[in-house]
Predicted model as a PDB file, atoms N, CA, C, CB and O in Angstrom, pLDDT in the B-factor column:
MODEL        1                                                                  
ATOM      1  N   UNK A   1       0.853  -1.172   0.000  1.00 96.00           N  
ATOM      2  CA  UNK A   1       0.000   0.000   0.000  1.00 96.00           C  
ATOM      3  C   UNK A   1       0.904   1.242   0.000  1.00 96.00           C  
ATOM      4  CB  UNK A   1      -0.973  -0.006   1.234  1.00 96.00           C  
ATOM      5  O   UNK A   1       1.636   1.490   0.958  1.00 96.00           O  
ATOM      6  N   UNK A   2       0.842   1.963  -1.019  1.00 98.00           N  
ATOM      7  CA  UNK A   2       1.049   3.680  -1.141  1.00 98.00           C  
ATOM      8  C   UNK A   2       0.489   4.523  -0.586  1.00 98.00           C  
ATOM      9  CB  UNK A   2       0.855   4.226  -2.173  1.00 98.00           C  
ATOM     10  O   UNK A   2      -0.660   4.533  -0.144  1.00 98.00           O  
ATOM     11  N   UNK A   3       1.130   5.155  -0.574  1.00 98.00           N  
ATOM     12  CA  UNK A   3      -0.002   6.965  -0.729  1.00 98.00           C  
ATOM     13  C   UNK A   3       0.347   7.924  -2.015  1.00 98.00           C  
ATOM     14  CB  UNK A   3       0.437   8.355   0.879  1.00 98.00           C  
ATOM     15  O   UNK A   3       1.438   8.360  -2.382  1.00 98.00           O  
ATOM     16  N   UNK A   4      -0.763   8.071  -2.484  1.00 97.00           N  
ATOM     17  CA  UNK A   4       0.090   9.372  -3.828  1.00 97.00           C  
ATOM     18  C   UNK A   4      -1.265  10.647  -3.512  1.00 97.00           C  
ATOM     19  CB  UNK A   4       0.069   8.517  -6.424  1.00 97.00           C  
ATOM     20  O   UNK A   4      -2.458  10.392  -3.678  1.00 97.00           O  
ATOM     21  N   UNK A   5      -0.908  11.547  -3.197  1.00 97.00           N  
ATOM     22  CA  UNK A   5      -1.801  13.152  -3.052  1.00 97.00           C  
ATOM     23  C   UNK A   5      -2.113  12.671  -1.802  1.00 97.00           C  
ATOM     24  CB  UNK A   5      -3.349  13.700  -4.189  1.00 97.00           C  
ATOM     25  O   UNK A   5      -3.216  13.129  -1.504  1.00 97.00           O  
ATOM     26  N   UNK A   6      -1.704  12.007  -0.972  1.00 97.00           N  
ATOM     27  CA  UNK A   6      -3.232  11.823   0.719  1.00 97.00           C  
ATOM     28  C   UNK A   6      -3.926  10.561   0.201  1.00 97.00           C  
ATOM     29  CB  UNK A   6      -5.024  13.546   0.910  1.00 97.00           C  
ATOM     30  O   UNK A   6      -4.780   9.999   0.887  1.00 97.00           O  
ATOM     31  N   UNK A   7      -3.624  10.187  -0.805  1.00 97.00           N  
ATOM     32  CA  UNK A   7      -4.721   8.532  -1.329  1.00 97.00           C  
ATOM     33  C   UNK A   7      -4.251   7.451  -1.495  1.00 97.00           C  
ATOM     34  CB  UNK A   7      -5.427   8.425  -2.681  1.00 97.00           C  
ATOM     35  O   UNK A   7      -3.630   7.066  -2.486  1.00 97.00           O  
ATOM     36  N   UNK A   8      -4.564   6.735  -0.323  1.00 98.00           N  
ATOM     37  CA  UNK A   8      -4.249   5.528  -0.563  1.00 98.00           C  
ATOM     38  C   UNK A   8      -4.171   4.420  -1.763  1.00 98.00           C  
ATOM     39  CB  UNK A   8      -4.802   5.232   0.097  1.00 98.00           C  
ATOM     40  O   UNK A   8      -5.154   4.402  -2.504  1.00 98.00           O  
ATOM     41  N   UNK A   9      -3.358   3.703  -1.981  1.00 96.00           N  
ATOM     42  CA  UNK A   9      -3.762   2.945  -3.159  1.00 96.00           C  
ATOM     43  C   UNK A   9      -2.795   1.319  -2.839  1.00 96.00           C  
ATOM     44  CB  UNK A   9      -3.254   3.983  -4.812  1.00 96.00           C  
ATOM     45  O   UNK A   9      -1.923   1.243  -1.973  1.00 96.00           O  
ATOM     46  N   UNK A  10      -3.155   0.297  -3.633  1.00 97.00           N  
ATOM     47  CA  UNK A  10      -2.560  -0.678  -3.819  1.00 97.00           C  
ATOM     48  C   UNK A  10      -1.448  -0.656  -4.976  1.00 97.00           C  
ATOM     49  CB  UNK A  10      -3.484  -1.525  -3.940  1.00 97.00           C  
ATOM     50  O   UNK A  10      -1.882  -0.625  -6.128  1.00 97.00           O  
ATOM     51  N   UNK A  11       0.090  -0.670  -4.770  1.00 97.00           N  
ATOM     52  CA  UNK A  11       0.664  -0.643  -6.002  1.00 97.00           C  
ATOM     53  C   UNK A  11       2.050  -1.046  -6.251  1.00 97.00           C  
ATOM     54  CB  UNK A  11       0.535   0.501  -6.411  1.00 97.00           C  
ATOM     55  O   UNK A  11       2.673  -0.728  -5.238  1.00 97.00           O  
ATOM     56  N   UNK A  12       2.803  -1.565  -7.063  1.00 94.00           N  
ATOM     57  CA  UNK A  12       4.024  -1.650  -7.015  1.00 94.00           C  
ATOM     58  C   UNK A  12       4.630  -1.657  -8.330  1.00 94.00           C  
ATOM     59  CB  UNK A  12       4.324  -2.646  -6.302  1.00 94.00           C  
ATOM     60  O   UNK A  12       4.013  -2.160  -9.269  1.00 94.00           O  
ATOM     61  N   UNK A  13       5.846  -1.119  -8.498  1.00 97.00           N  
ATOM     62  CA  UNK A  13       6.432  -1.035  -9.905  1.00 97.00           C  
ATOM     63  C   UNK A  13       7.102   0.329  -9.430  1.00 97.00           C  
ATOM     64  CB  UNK A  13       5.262  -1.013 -11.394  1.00 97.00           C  
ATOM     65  O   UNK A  13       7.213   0.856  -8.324  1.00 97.00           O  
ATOM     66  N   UNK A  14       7.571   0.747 -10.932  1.00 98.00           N  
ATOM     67  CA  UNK A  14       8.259   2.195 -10.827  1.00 98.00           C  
ATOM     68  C   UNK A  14       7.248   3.032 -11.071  1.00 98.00           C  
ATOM     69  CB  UNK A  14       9.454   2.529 -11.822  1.00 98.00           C  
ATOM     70  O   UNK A  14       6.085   2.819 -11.412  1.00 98.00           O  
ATOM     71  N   UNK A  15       8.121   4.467 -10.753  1.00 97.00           N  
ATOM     72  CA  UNK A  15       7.210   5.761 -10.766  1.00 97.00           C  
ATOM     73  C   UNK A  15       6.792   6.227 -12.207  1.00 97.00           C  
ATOM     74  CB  UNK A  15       8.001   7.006 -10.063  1.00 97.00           C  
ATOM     75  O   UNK A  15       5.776   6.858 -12.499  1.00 97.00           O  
ATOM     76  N   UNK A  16       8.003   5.691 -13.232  1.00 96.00           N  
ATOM     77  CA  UNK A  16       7.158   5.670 -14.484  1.00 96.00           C  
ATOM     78  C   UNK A  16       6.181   4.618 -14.896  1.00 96.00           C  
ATOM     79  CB  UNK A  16       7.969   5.717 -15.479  1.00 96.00           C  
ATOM     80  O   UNK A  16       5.535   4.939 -15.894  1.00 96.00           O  
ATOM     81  N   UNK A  17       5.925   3.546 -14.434  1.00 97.00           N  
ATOM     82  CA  UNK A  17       4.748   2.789 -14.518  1.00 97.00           C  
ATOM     83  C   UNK A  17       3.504   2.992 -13.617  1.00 97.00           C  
ATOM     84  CB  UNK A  17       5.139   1.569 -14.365  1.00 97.00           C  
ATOM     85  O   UNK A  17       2.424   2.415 -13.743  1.00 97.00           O  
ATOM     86  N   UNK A  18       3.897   4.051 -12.545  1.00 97.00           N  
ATOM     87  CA  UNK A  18       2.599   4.791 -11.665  1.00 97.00           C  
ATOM     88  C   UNK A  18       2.213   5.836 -12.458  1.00 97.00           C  
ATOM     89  CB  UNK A  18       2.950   5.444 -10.112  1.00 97.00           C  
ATOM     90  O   UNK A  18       1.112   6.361 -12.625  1.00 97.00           O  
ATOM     91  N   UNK A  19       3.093   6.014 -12.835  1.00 96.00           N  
ATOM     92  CA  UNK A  19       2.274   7.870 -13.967  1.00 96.00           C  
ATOM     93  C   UNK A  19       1.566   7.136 -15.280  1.00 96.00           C  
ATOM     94  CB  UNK A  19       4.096   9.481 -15.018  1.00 96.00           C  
ATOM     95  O   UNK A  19       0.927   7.865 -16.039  1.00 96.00           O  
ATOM     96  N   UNK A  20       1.668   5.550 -15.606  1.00 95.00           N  
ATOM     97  CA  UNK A  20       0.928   5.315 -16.616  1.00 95.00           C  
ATOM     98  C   UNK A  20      -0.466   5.077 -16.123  1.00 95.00           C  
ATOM     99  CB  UNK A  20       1.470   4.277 -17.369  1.00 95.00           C  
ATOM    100  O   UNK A  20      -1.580   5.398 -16.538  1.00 95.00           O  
ATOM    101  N   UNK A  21       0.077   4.253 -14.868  1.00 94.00           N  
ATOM    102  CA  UNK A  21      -1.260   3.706 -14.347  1.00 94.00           C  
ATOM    103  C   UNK A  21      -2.393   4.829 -14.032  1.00 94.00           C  
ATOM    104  CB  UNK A  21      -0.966   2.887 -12.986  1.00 94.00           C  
ATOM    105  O   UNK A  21      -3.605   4.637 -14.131  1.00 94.00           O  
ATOM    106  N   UNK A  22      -1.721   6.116 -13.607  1.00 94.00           N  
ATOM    107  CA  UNK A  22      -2.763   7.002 -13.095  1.00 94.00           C  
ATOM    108  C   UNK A  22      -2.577   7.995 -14.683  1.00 94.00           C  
ATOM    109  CB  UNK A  22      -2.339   7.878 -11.248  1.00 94.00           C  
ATOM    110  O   UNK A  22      -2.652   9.214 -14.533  1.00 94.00           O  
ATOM    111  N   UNK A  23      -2.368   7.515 -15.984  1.00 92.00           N  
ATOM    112  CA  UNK A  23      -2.748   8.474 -16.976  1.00 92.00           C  
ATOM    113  C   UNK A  23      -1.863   9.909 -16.775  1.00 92.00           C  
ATOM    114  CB  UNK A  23      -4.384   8.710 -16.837  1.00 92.00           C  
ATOM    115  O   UNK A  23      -2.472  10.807 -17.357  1.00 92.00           O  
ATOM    116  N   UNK A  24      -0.746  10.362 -16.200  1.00 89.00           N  
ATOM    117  CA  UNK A  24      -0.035  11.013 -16.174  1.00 89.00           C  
ATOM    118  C   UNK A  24       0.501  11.254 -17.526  1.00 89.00           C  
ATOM    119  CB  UNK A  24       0.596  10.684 -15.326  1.00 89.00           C  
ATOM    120  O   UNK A  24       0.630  10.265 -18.248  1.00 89.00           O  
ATOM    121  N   UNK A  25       0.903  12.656 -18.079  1.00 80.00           N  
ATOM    122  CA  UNK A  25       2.182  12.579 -18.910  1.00 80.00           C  
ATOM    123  C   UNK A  25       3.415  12.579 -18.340  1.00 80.00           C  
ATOM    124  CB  UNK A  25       2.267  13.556 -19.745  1.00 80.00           C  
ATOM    125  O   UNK A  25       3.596  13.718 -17.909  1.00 80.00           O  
ATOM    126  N   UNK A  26       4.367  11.886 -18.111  1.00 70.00           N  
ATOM    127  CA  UNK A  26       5.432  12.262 -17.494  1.00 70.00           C  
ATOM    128  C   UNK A  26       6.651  13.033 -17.765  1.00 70.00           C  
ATOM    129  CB  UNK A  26       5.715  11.453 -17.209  1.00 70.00           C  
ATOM    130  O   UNK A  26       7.755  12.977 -17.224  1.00 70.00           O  
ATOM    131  N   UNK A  27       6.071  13.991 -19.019  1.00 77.00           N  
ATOM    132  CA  UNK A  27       6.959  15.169 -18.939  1.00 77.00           C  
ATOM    133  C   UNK A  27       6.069  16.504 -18.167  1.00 77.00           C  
ATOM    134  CB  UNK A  27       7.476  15.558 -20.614  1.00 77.00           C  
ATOM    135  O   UNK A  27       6.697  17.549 -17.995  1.00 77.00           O  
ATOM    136  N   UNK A  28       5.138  16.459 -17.879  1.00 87.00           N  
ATOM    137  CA  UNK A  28       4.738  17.525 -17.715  1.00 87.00           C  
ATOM    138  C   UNK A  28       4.292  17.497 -15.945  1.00 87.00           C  
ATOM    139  CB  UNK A  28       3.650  17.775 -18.862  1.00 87.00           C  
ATOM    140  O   UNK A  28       3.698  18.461 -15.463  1.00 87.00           O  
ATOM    141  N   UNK A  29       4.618  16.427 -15.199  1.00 94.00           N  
ATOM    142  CA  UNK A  29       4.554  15.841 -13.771  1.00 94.00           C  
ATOM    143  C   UNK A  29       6.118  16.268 -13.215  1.00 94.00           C  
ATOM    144  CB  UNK A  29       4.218  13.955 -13.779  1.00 94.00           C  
ATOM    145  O   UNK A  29       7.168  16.433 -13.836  1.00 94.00           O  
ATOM    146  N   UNK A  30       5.844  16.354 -12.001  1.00 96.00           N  
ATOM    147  CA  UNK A  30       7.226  16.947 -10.986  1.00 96.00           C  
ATOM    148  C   UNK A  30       6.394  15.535  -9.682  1.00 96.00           C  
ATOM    149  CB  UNK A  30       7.176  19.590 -10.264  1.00 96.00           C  
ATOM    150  O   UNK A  30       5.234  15.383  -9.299  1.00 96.00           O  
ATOM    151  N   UNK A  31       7.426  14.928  -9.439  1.00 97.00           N  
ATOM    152  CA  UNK A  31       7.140  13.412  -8.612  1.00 97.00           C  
ATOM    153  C   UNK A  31       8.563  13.610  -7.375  1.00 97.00           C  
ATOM    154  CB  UNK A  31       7.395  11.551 -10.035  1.00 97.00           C  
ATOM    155  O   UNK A  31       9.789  13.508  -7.438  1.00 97.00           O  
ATOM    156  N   UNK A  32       7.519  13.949  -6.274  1.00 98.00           N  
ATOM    157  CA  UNK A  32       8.415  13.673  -4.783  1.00 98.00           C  
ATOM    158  C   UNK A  32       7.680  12.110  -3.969  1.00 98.00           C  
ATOM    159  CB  UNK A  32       8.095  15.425  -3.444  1.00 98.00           C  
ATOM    160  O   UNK A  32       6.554  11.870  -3.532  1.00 98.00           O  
ATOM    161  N   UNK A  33       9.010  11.258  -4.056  1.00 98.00           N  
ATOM    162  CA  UNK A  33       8.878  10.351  -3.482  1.00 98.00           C  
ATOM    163  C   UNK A  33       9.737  10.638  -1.991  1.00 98.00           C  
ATOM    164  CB  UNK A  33       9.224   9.278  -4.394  1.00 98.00           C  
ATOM    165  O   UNK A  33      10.746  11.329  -1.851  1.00 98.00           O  
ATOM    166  N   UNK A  34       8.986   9.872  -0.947  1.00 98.00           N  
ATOM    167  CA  UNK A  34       9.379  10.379   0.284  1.00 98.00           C  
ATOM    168  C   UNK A  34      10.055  11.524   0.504  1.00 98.00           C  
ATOM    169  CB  UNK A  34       9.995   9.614   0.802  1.00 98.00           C  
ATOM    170  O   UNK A  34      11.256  11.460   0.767  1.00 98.00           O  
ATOM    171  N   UNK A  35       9.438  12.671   0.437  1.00 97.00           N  
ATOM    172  CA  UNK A  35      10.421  13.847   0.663  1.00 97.00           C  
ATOM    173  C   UNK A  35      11.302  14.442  -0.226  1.00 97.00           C  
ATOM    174  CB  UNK A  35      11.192  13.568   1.535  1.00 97.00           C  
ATOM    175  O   UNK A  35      11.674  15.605  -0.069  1.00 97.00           O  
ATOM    176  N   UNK A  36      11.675  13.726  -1.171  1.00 98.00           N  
ATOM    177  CA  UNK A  36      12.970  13.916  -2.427  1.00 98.00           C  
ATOM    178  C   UNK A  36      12.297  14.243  -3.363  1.00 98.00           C  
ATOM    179  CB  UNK A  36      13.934  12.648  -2.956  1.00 98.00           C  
ATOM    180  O   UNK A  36      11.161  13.771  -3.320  1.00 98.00           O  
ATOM    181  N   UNK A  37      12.546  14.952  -4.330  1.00 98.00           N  
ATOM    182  CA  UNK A  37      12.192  15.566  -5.943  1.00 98.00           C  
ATOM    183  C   UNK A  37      12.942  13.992  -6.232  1.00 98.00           C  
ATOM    184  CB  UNK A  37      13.167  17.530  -6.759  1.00 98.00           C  
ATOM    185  O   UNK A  37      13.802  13.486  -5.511  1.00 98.00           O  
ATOM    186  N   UNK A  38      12.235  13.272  -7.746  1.00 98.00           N  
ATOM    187  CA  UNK A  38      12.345  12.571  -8.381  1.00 98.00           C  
ATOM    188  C   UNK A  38      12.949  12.950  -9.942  1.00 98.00           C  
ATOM    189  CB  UNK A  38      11.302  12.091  -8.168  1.00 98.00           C  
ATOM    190  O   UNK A  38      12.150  13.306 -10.809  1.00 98.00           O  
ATOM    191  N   UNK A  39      14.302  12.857 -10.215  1.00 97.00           N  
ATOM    192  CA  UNK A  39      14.968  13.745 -11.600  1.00 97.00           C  
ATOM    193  C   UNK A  39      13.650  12.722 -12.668  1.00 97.00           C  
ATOM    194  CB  UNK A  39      17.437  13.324 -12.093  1.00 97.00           C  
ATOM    195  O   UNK A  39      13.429  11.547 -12.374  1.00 97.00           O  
ATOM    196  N   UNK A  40      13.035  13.305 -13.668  1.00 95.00           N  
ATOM    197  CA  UNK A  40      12.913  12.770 -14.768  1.00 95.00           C  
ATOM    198  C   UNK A  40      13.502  11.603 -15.334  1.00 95.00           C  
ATOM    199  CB  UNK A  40      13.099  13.515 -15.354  1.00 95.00           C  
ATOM    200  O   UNK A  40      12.810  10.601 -15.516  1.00 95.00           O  
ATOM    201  N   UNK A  41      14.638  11.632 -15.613  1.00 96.00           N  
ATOM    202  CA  UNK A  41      15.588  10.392 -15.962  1.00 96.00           C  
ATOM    203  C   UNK A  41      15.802   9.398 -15.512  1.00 96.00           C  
ATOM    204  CB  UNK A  41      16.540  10.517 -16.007  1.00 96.00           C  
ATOM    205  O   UNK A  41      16.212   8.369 -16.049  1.00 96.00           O  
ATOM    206  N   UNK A  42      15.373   9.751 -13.792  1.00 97.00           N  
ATOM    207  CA  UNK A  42      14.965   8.132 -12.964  1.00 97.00           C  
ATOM    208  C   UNK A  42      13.686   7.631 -12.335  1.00 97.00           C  
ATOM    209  CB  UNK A  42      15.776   7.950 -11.746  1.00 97.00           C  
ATOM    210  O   UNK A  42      13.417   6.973 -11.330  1.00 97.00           O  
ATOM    211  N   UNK A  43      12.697   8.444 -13.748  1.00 96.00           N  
ATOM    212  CA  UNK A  43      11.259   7.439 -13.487  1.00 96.00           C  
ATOM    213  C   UNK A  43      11.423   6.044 -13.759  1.00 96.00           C  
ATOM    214  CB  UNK A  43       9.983   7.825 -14.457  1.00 96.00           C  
ATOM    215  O   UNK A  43      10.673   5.403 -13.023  1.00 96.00           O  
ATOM    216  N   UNK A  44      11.982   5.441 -14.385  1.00 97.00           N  
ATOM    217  CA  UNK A  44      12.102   4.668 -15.443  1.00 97.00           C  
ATOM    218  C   UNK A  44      12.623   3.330 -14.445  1.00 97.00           C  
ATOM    219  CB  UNK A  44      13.163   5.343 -16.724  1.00 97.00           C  
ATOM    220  O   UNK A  44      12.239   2.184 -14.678  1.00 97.00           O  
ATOM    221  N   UNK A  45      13.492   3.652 -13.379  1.00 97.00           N  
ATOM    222  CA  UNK A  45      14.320   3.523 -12.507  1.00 97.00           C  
ATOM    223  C   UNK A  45      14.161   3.438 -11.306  1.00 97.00           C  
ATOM    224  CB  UNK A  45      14.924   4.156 -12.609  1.00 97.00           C  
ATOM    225  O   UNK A  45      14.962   2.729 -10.696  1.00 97.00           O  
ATOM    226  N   UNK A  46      13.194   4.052 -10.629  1.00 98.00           N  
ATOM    227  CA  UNK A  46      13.070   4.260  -9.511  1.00 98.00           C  
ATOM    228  C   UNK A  46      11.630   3.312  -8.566  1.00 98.00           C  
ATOM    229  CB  UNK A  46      13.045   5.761  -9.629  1.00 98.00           C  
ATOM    230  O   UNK A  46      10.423   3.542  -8.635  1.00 98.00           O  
ATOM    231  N   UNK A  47      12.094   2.632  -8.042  1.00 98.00           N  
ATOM    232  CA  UNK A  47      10.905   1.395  -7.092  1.00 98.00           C  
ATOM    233  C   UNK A  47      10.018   2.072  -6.616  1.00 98.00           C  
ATOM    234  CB  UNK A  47      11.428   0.487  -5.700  1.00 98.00           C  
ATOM    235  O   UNK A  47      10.271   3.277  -6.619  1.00 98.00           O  
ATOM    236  N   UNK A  48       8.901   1.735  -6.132  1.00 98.00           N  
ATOM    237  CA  UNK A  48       7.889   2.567  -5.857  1.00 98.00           C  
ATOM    238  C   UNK A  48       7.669   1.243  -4.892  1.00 98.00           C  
ATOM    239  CB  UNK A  48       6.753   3.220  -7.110  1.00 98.00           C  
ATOM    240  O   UNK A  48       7.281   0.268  -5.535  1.00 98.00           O  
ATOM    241  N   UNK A  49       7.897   0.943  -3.022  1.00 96.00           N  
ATOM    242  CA  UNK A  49       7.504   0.554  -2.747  1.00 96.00           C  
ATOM    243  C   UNK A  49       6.728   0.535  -1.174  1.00 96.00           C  
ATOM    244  CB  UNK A  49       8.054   0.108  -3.270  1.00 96.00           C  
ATOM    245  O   UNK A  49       6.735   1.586  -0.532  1.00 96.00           O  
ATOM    246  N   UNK A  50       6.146  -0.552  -0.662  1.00 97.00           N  
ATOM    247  CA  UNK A  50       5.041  -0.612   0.384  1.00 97.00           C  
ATOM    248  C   UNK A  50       5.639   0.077   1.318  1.00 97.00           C  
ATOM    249  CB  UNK A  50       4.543  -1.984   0.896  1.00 97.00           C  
ATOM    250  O   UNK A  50       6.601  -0.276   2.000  1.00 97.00           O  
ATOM    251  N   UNK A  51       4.704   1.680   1.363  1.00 97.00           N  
ATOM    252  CA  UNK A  51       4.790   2.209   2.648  1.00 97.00           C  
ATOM    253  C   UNK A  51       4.960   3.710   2.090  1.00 97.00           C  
ATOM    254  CB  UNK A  51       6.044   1.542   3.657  1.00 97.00           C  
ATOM    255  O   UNK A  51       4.440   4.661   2.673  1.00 97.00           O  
ATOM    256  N   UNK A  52       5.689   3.847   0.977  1.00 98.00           N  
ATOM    257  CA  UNK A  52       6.536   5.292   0.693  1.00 98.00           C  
ATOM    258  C   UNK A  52       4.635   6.364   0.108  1.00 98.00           C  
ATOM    259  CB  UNK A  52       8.361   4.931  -1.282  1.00 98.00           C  
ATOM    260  O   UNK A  52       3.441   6.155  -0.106  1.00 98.00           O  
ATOM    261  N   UNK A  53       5.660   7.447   0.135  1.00 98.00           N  
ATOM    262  CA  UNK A  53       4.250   8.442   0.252  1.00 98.00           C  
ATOM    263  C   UNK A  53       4.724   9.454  -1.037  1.00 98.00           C  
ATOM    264  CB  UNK A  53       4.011   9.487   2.122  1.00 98.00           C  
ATOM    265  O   UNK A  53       5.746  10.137  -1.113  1.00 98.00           O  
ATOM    266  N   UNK A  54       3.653   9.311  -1.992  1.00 98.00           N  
ATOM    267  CA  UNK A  54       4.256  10.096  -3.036  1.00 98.00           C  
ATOM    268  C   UNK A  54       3.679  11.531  -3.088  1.00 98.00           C  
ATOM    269  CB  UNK A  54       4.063   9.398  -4.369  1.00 98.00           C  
ATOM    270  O   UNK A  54       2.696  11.681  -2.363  1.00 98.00           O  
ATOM    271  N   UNK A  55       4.101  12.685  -3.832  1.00 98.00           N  
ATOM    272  CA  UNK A  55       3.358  13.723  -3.877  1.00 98.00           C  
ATOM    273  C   UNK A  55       3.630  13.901  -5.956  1.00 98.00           C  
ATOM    274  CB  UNK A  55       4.042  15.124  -2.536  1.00 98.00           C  
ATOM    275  O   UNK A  55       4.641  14.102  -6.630  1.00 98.00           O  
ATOM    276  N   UNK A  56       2.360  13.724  -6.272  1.00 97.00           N  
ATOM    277  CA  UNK A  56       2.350  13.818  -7.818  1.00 97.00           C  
ATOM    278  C   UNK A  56       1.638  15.293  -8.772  1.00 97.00           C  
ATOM    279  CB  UNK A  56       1.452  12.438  -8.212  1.00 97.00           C  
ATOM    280  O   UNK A  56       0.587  15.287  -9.412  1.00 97.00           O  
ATOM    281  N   UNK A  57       2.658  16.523  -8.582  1.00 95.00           N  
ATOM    282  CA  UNK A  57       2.198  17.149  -9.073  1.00 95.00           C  
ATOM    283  C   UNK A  57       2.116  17.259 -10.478  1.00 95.00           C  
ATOM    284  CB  UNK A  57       2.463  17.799  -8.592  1.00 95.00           C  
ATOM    285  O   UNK A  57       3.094  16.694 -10.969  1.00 95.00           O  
ATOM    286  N   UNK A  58       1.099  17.920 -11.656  1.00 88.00           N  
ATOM    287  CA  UNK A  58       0.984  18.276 -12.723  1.00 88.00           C  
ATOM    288  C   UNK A  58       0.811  19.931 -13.274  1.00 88.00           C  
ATOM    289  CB  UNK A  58       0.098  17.513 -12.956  1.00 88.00           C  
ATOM    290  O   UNK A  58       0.085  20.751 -12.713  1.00 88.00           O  
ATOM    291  N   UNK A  59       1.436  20.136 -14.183  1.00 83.00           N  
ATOM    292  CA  UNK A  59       1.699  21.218 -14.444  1.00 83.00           C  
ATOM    293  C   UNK A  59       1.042  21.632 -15.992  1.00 83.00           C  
ATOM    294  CB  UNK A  59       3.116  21.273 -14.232  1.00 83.00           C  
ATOM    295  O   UNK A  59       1.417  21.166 -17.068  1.00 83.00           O  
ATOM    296  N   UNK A  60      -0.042  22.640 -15.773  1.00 77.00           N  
ATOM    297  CA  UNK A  60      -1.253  23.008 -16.548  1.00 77.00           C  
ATOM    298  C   UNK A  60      -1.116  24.424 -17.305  1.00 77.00           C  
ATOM    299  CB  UNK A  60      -2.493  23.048 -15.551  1.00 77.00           C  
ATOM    300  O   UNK A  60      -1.234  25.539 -16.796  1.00 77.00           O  
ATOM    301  N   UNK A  61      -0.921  24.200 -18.242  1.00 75.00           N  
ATOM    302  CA  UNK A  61      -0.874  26.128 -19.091  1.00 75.00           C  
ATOM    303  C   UNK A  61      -2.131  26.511 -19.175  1.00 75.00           C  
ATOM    304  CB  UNK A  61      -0.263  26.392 -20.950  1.00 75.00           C  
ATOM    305  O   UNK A  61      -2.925  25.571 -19.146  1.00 75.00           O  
ATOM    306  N   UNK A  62      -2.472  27.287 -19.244  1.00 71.00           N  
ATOM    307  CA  UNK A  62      -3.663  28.375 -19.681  1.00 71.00           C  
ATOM    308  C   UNK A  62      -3.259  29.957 -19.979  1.00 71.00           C  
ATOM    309  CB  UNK A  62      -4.772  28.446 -18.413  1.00 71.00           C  
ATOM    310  O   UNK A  62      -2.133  30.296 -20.345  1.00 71.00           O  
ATOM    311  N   UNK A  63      -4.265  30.785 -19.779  1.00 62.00           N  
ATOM    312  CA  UNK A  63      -4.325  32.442 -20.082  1.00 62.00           C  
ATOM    313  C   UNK A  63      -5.094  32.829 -19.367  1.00 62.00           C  
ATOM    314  CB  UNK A  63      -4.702  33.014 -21.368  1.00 62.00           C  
ATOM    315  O   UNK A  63      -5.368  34.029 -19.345  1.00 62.00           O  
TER     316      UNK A  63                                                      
ENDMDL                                                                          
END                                                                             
């Protein structure tokens, strides 16, 4: 069990296979796993496992 925003979830894999699962683009997402900024280059890379607390922001243009 995770947390990503305060929400619980069931999950395991990397943080680039969590941004598929939740429909993310993952260029346009900024991903803090426990406390740490997550570089881009190690979504791909990086474990996502039981217990850690993610914060998954997205980043939206408008006028």
């Amino acid at each position: 069990m995770i947390t990503v925003n305060g929400e619980k979830m069931d999950f395991s894999g990397t943080v680039a296979e969590l941004l598929d699962v939740m429909e993310y683009n993952g260029k346009r997402v900024a991903v803090e796993l426990n406390e740490n900024i997550v570089p881009k280059a190690e979504y791909e890379n990086t474990a996502v496992s039981d217990g850690d607390k993610l914060e998954i922001v997205r980043f939206v243009g408008g006028g």
